[in-house]
VEXDREN-2710 file (C-alpha; in Angstrom, 1 decimal):
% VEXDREN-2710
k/r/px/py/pz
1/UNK/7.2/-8.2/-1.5
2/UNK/4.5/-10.4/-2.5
3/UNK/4.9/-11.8/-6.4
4/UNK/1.7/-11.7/-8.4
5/UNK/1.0/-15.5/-8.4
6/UNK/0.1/-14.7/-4.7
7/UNK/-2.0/-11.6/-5.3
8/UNK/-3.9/-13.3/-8.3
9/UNK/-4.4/-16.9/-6.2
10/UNK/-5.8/-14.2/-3.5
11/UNK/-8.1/-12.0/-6.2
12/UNK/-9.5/-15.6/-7.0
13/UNK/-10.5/-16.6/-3.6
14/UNK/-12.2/-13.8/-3.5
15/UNK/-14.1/-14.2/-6.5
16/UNK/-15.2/-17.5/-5.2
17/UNK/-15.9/-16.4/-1.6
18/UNK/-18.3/-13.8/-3.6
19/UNK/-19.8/-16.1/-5.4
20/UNK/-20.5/-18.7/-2.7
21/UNK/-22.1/-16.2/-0.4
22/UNK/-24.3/-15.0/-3.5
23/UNK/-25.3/-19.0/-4.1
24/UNK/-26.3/-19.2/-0.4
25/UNK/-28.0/-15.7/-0.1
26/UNK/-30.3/-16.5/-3.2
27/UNK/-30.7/-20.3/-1.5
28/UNK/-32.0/-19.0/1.8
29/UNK/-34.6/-16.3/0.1
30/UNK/-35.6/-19.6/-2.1
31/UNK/-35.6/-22.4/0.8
32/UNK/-39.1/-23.3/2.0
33/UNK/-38.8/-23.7/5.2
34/UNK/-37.4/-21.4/8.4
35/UNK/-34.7/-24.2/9.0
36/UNK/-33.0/-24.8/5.5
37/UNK/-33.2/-20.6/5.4
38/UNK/-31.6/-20.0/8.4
39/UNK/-28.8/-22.5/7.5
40/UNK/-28.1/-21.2/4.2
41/UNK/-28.3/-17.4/6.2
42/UNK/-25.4/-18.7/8.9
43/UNK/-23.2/-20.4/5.7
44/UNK/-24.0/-17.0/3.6
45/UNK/-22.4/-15.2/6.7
46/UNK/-19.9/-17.1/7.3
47/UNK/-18.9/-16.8/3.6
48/UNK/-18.5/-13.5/4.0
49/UNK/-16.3/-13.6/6.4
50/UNK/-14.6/-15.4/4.8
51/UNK/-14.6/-13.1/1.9
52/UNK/-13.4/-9.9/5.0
53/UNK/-10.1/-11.8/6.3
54/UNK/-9.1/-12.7/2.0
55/UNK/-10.0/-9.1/1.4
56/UNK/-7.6/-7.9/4.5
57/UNK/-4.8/-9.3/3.5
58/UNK/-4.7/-9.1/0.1
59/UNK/-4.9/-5.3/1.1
60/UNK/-2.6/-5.6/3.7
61/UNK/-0.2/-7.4/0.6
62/UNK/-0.7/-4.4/-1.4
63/UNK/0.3/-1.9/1.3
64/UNK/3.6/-4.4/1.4
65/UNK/4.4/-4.2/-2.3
END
């Protein structure tokens, strides 16, 4: 059973993840050129999937508690 230190160090990583793939979103609609945009793009993406695997096992956590 997971204690709820875990789940809330997990709901913050979210939270972060979130917010870091806002930051770049809104940085790649602002950049002014096609390189810096397509950077902040792949770092936005990758954000989010980071954002997916935190999301699948605090889910996955849930299902176990």
């Amino acid at each position: 059973m997971p204690s709820q230190k875990m789940l809330e160090a997990l709901k913050t990583a979210l939270e972060h993840e979130k917010h870091a793939m806002e930051m770049y979103r809104r940085m790649a609609q602002q950049a002014e050129d096609a390189e810096t945009r397509l950077l902040m793009e792949q770092i936005a993406r990758e954000e989010e999937g980071h954002y997916n695997q935190l999301s699948k096992r605090l889910k996955a956590l849930r299902l176990l508690g």
